[in-house]
N, CA, C and O atoms as a DFTB+ gen file, in Angstrom:
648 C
 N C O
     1  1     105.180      99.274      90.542
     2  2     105.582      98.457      91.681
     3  2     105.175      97.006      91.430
     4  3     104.142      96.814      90.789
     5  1     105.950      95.869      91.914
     6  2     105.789      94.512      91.357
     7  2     105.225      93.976      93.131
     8  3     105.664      94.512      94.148
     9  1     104.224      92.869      93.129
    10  2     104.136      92.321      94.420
    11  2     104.680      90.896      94.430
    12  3     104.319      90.064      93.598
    13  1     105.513      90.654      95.349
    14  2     106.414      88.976      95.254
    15  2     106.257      88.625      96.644
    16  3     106.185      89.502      97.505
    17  1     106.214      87.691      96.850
    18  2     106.617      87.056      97.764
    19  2     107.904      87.004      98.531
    20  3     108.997      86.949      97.966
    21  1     107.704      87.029     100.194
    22  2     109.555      87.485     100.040
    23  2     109.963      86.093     100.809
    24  3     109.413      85.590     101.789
    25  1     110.949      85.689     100.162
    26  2     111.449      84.546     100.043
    27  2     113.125      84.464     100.890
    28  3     113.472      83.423     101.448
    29  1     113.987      85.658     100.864
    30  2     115.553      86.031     100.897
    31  2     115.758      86.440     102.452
    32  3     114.833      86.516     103.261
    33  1     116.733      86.618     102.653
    34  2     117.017      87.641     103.781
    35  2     116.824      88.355     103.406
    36  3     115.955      88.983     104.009
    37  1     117.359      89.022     102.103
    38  2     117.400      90.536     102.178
    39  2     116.543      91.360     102.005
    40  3     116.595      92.589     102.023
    41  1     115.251      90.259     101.730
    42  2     113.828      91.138     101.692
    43  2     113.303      91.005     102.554
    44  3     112.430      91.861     102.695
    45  1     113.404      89.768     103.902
    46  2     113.161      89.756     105.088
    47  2     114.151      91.247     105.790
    48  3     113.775      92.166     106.518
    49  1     114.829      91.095     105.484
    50  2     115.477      92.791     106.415
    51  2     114.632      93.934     105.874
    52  3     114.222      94.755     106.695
    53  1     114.273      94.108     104.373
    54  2     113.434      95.285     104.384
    55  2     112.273      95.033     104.962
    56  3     112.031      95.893     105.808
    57  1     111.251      94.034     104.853
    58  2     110.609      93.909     105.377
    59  2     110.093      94.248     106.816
    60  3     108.989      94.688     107.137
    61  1     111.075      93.962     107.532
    62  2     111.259      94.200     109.351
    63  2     111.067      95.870     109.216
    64  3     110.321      96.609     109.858
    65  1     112.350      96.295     107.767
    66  2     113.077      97.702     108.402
    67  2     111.612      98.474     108.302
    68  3     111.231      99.302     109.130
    69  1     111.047      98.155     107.422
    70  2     109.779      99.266     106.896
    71  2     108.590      99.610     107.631
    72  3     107.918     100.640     107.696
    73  1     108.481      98.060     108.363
    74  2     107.493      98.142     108.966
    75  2     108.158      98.886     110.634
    76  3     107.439      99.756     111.127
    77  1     108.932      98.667     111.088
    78  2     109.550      99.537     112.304
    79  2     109.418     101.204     111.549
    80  3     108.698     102.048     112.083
    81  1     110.080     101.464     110.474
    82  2     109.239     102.633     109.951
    83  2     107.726     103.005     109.888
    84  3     107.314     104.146     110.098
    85  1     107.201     102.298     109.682
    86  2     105.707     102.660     109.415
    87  2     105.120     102.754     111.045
    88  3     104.039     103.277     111.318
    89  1     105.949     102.209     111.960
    90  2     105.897     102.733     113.442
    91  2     104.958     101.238     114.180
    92  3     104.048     101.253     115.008
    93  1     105.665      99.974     113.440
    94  2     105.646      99.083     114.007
    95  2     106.718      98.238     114.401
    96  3     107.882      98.596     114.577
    97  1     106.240      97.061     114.533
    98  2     107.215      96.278     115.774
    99  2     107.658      95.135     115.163
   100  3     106.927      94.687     114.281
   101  1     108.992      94.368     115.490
   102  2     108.912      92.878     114.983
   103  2     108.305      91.867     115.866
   104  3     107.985      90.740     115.489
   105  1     108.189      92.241     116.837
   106  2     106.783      91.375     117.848
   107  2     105.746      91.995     117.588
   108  3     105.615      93.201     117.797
   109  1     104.780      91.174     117.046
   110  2     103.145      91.535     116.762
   111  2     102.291      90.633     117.358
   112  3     102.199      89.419     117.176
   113  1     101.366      91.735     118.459
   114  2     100.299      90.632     119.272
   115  2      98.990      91.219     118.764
   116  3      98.520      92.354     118.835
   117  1      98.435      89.777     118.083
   118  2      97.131      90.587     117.668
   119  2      96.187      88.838     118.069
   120  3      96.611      87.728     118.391
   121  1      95.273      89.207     117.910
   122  2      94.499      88.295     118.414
   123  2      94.177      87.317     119.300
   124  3      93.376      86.384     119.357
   125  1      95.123      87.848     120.050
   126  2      95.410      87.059     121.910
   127  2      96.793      86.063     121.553
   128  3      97.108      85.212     122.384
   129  1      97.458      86.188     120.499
   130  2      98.456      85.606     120.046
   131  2     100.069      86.860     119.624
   132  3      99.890      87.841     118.902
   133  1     101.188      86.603     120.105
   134  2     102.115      87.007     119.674
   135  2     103.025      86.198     118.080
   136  3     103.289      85.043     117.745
   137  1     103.220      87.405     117.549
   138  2     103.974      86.829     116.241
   139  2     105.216      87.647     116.410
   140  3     105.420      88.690     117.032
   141  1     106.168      86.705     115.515
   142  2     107.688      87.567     115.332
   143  2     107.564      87.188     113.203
   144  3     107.543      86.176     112.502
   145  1     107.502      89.179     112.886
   146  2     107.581      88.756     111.952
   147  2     108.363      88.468     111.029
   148  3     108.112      88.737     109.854
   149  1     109.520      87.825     111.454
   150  2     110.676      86.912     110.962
   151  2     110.223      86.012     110.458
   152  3     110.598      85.629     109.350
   153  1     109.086      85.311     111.303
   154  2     108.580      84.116     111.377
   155  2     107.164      83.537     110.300
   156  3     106.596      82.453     110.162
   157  1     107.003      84.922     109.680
   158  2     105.804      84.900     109.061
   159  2     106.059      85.314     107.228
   160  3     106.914      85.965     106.628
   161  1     104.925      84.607     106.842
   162  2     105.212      84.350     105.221
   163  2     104.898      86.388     105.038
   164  3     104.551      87.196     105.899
   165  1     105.095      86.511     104.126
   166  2     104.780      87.708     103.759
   167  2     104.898      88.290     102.011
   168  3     105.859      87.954     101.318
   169  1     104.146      88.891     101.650
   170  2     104.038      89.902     100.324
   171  2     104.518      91.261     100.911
   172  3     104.350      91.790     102.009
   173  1     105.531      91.835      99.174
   174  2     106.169      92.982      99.415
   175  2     105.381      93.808      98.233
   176  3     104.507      93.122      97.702
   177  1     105.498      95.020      97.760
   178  2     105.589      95.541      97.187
   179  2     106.796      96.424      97.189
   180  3     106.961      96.761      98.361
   181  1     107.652      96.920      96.487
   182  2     109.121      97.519      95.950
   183  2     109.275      97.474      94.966
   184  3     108.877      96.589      94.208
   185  1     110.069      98.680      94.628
   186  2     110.793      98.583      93.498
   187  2     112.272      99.616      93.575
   188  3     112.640     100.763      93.828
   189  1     112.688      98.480      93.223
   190  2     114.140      99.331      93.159
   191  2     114.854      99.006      95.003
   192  3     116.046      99.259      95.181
   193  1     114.192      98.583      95.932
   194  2     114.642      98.559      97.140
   195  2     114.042      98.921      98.192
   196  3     114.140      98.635      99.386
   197  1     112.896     100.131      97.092
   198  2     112.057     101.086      98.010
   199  2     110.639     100.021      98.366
   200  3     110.171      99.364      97.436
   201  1     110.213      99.952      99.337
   202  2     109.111      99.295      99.808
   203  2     107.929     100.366      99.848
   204  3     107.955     101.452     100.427
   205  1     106.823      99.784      99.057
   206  2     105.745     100.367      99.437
   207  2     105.080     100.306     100.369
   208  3     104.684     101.252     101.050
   209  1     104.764      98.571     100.595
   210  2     103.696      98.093     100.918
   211  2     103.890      96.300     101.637
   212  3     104.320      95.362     100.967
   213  1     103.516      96.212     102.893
   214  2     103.639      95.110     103.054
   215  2     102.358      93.815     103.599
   216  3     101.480      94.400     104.233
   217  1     102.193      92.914     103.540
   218  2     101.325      91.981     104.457
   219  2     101.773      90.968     104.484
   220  3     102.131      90.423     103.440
   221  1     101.935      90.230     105.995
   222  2     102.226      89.202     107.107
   223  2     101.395      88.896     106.981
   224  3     100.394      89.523     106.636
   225  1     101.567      87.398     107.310
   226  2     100.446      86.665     107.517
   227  2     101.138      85.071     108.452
   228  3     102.319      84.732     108.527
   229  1     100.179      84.517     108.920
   230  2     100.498      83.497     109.735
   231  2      99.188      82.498     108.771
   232  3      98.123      82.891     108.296
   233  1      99.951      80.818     108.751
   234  2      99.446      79.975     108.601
   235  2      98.894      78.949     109.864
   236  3      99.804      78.526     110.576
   237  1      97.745      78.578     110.160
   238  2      97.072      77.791     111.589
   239  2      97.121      76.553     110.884
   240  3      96.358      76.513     109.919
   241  1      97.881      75.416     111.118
   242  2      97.517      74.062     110.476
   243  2      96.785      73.348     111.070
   244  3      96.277      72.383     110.499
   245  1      96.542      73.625     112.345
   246  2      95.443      73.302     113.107
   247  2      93.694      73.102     112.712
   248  3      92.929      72.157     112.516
   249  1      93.605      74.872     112.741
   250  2      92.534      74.937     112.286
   251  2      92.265      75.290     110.644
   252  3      91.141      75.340     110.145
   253  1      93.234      75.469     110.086
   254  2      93.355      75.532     108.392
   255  2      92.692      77.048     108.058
   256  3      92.010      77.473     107.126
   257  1      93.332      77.754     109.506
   258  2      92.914      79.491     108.822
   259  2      94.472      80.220     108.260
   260  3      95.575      79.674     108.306
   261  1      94.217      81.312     107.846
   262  2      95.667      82.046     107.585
   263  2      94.737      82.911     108.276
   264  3      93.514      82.835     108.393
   265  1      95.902      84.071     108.872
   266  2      95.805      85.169     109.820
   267  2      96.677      86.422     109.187
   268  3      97.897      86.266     109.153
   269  1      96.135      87.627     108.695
   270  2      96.880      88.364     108.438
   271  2      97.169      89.054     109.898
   272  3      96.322      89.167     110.783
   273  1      98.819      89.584     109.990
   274  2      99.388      89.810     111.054
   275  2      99.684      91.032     110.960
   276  3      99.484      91.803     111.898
   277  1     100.226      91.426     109.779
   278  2     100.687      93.089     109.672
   279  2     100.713      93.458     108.225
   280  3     101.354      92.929     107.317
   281  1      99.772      94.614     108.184
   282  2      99.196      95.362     106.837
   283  2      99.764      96.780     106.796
   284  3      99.399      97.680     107.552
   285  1     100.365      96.854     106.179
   286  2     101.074      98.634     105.887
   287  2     101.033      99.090     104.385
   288  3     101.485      98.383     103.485
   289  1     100.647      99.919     104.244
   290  2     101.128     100.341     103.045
   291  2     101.573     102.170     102.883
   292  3     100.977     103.084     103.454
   293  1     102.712     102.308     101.991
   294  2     102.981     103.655     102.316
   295  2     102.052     104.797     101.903
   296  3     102.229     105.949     102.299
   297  1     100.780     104.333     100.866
   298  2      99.964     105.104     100.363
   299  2      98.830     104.472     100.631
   300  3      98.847     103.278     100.930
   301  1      97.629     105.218     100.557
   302  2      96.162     104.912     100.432
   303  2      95.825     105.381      99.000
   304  3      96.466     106.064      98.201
   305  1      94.484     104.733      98.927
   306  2      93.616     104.990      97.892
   307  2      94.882     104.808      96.651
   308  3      95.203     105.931      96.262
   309  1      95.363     104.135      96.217
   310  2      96.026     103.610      95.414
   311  2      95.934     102.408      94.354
   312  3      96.282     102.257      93.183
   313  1      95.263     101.583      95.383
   314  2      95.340     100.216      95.035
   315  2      96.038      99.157      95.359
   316  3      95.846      97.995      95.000
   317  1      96.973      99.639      96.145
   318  2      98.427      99.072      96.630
   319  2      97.520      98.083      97.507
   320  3      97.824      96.943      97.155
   321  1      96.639      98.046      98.395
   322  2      96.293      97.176      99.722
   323  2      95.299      96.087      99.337
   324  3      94.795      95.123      99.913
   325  1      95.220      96.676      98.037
   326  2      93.711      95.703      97.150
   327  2      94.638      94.639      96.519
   328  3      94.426      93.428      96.578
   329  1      95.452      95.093      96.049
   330  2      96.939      94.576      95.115
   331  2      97.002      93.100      96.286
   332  3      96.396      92.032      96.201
   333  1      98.033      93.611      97.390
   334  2      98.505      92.899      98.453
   335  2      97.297      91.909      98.838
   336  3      97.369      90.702      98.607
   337  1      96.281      92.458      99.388
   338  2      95.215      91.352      99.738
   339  2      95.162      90.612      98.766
   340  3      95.249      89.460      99.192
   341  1      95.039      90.624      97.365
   342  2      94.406      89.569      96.509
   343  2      95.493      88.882      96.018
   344  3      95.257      87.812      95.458
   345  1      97.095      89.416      96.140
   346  2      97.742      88.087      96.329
   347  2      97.754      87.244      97.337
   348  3      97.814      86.027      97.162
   349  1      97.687      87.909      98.721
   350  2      97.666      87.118      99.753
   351  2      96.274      86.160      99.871
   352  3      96.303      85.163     100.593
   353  1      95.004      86.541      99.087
   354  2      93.735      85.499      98.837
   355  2      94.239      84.687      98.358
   356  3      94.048      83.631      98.960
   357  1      95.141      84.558      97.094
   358  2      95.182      83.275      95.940
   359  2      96.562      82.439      97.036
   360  3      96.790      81.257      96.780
   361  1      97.099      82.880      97.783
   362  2      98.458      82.053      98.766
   363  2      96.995      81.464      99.293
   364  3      96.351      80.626      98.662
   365  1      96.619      81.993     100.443
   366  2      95.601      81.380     100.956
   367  2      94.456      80.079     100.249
   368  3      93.880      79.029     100.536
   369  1      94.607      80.799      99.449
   370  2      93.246      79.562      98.403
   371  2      94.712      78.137      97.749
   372  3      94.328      77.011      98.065
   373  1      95.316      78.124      97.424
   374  2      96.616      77.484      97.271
   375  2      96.887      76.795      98.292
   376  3      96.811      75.569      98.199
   377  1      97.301      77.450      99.610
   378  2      97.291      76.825     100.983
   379  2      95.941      76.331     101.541
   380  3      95.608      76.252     102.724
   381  1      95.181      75.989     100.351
   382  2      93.716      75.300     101.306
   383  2      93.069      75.795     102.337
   384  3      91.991      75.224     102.501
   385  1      93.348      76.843     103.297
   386  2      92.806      77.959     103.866
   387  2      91.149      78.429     104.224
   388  3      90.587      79.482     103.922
   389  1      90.569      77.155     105.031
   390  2      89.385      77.510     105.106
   391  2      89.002      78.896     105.266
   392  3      88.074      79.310     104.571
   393  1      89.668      79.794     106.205
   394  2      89.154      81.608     106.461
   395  2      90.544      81.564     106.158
   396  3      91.507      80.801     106.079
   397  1      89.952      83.515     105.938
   398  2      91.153      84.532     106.240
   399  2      91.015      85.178     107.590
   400  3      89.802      85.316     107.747
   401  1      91.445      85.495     108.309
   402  2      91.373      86.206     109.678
   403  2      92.088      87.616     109.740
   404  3      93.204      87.808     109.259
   405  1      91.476      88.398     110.259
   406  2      92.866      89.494     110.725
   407  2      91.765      90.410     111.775
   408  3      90.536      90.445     111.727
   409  1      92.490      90.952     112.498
   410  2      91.977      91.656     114.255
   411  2      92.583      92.696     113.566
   412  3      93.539      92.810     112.799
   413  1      91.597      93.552     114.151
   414  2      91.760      95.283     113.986
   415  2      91.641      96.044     115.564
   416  3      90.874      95.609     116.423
   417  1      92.236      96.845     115.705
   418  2      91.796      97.789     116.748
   419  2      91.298      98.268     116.878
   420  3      91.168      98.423     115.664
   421  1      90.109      99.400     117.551
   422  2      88.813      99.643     117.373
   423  2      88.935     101.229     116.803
   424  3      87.968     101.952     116.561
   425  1      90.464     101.624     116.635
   426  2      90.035     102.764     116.010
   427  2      90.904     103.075     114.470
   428  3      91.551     104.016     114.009
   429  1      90.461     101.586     113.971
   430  2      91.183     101.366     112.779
   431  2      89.685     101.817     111.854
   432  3      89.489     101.313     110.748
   433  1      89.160     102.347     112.180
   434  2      87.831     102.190     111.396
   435  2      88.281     102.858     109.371
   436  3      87.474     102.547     108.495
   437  1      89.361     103.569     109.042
   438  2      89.408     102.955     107.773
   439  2      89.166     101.895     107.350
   440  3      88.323     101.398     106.603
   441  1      90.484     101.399     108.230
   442  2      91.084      99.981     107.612
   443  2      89.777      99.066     107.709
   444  3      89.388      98.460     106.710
   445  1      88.980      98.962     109.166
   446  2      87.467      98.201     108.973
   447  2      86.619      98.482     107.918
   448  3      85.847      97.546     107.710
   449  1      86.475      99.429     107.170
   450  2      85.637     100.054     105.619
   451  2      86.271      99.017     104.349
   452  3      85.707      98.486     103.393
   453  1      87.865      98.999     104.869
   454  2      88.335      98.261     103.149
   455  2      88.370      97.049     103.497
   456  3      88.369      96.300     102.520
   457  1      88.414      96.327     104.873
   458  2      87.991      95.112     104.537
   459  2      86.767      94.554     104.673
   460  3      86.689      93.343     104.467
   461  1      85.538      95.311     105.049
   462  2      84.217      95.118     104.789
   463  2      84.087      95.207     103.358
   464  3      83.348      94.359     102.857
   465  1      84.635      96.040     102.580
   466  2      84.200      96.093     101.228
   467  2      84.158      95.070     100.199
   468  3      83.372      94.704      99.326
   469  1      85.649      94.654     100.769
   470  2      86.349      93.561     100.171
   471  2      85.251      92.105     100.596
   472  3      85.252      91.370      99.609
   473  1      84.634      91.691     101.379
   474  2      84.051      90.409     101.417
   475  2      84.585      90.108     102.809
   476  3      84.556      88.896     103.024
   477  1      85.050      90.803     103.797
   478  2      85.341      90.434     105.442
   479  2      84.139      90.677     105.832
   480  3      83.343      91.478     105.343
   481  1      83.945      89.687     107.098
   482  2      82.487      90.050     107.873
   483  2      82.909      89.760     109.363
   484  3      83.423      88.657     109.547
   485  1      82.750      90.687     110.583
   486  2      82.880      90.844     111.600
   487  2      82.541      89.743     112.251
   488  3      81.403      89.373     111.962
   489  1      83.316      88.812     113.330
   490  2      82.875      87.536     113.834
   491  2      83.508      87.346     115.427
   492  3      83.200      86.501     116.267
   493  1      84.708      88.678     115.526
   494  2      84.774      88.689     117.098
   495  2      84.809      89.727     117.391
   496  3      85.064      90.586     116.547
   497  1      84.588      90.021     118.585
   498  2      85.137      91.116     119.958
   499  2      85.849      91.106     120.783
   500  3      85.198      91.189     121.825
   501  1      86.925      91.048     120.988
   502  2      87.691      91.161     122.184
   503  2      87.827      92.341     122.542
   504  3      88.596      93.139     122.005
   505  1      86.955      92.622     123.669
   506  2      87.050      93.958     125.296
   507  2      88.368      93.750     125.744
   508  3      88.828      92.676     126.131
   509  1      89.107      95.114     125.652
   510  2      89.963      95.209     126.505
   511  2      91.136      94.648     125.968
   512  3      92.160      94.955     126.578
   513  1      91.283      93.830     124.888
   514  2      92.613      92.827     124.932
   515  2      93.880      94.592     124.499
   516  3      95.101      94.673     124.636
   517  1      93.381      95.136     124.246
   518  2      94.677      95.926     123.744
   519  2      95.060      96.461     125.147
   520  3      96.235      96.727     125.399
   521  1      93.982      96.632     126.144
   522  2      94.580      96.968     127.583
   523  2      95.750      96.274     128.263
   524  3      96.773      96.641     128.840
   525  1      95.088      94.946     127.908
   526  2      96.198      93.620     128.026
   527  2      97.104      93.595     127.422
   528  3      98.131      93.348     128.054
   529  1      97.221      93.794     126.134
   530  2      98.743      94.237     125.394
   531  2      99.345      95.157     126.297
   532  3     100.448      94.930     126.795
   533  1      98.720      96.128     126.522
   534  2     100.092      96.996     126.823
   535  2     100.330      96.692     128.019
   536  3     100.973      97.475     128.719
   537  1      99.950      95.708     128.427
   538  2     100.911      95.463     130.033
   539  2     102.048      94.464     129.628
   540  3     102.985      94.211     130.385
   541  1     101.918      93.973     128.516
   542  2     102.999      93.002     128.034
   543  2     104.034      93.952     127.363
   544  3     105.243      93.730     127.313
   545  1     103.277      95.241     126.762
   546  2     104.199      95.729     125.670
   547  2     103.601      97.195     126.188
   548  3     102.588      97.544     125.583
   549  1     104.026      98.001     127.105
   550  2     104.017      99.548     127.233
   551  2     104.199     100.803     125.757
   552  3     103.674     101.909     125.625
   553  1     104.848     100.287     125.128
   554  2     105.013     100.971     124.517
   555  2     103.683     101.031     123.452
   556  3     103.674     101.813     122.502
   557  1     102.640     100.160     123.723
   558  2     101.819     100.397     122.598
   559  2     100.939     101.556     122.886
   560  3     100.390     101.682     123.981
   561  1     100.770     102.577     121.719
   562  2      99.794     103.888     122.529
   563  2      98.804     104.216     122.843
   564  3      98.044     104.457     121.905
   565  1      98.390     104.361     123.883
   566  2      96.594     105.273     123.861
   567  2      95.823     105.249     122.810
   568  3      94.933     104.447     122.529
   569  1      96.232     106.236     122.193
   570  2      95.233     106.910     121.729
   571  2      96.185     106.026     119.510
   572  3      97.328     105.703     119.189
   573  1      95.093     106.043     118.886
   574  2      96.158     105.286     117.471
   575  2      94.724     106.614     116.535
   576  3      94.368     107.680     117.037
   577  1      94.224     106.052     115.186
   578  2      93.693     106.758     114.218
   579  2      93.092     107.797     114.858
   580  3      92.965     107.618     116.069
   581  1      92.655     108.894     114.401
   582  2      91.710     110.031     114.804
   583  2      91.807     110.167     116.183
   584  3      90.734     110.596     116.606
   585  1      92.519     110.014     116.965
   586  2      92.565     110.493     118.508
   587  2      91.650     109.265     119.192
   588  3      91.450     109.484     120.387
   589  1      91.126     108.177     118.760
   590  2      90.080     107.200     119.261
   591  2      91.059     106.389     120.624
   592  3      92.247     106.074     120.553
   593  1      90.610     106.297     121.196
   594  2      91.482     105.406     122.119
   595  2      91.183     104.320     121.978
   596  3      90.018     103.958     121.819
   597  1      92.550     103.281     122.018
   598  2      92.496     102.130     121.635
   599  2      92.237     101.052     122.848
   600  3      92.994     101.044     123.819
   601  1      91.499     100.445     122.779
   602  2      91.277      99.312     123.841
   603  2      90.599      97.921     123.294
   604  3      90.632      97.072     124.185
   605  1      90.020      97.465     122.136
   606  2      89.445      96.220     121.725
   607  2      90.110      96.053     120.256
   608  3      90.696      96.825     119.497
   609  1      89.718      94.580     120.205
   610  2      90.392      94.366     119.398
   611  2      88.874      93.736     118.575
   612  3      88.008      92.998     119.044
   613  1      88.974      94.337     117.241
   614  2      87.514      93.789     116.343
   615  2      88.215      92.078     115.412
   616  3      89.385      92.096     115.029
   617  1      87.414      90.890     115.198
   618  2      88.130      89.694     114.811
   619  2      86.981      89.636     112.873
   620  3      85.814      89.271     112.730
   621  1      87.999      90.163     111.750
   622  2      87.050      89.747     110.873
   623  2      87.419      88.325     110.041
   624  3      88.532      87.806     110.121
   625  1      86.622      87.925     109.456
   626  2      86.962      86.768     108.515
   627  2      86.139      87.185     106.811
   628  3      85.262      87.958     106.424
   629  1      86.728      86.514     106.413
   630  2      86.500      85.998     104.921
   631  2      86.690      84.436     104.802
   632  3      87.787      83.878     104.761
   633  1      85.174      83.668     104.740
   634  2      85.424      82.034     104.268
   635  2      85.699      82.272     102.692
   636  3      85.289      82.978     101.771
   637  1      86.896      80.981     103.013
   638  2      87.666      80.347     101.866
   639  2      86.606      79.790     101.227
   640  3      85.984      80.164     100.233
   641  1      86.441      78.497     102.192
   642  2      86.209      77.249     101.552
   643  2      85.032      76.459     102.927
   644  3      85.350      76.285     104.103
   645  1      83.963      76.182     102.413
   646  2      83.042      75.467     103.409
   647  2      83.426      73.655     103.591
   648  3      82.764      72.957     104.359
């Protein structure tokens, strides 16, 4: 599998399609912020058409963070998400990118293991904001990994650059 940057429509359409497969949305609210990820830079993994693996990300020119927005990949323990993150580090380090950011839900606790491993360190809490999502967006569910019910949203970072 090759990781590129997707640059086209037509990898912006897989992009959308895969992740609505993987049983997400093209509106993504994560960190008290809504994204459309039309709108957002992103790394693919594919080959041949078939998508493995994807990560969104949002650029802040404001505050000079990038925000990863949406992380999927069709396999674990692969390498595929180690792959994706460390292209999306060197975009980031390129884009001058003081942090990396990305909000987890509180019962993502894999996904919290691989990016602790990786050099993320826990820096918010938001109580409740996923309660608050779903009054914007019903359809988001109860209960997400291991039956945990979802209600906070965890905020980690990785500094770029001091």
């Amino acid at each position: 599998m090759k990781i590129f940057e997707i640059r086209g429509q037509e990898e912006q359409e897989m992009l959308v399609s895969f992740v609505k497969e993987m049983g997400g949305s093209e509106s993504i609210r994560t960190g008290g912020k809504t994204f459309n990820l039309r709108n957002l830079r992103a790394y693919m993994s594919a080959e041949r058409k078939s998508v493995a693996g994807i990560l969104a990300f949002a650029h802040d020119f404001e505050t000079d963070d990038c925000q990863i927005i949406a992380f999927y990949s069709r396999f674990r323990n692969h390498g595929l998400g180690s792959e994706l993150l460390d292209a999306m580090i060197q975009k980031a380090i390129q884009l001058e990118c003081a942090r990396l950011n990305v909000f987890l839900t509180n019962d993502q606790t894999r996904t919290l293991r691989f990016f602790q491993r990786r050099g993320f360190q826990i820096c918010d809490l938001r109580l409740n904001s996923v309660d608050e999502a779903r009054e914007l967006d019903p359809k988001i569910p109860l209960y997400g990994e291991d039956s945990i019910e979802m209600r906070h949203e965890l905020g980690l970072e990785m500094v770029l650059r001091f």
